[in-house]
N, C-alpha and C positions, 0 to 999 in steps of 0.2 A: 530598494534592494534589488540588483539582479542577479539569476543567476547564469552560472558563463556557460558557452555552446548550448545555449536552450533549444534551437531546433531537432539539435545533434539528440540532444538527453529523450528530447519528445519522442523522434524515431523509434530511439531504443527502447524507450517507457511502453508503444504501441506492443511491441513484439512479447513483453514478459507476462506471465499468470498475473491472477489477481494479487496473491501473495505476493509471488516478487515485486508487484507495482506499490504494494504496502512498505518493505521495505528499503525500496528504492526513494520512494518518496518521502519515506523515516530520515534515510539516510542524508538528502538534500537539505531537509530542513536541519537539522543536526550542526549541518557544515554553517549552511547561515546564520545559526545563532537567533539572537532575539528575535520575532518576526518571521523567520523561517517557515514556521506551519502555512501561516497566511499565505507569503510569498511565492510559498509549492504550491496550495490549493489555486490559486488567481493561474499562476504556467501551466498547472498541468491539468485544470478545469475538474477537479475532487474534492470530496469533501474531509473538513478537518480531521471527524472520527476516525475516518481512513487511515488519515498520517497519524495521529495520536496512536490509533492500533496498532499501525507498526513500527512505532516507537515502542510500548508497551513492551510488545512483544520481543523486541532487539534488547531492550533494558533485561526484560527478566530471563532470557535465556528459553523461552517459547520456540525457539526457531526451528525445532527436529520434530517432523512428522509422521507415522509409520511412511513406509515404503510408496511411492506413487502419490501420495495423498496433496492435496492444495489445500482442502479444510480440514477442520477440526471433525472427528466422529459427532455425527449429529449435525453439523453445519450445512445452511442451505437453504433451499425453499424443501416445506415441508408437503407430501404425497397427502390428496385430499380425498379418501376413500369415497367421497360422495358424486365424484366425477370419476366416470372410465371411460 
């Protein structure tokens, strides 16, 4: 399976948020059909959950964030009071 202008898509893949690279790479896999997940993960060196996520998220209608936002409230690495 390949997918077409791969360097081209890589360039652009560099450039977007975490979010958009989730469903950008939703969106590849989608186009490829069977095999897709895989075939995005090996070109664009991520992991499946990744694309599953943002498949998830494109299927159930996930995709509106408040204003500014990339994650969900609460999303991230969490602050460890025991270090300052």
């Amino acid at each position: 399976m390949e997918i077409e202008n791969l360097e081209l898509k890589k360039t652009f893949y560099r450039g977007l948020n975490e979010r958009q690279r989730r469903h950008f790479a939703a969106l590849e896999a989608k186009i490829l059909g069977r095999g897709g997940i895989k075939a995005v993960c090996e070109a664009f060196e991520i992991d499946p959950v990744t694309v599953r996520g943002g498949i998830q998220e494109l299927t159930s209608g996930q995709t509106e964030l408040p204003g500014g936002r990339i994650r969900r409230a609460g999303g991230g690495r969490k602050k460890n009071s025991a270090i300052t």
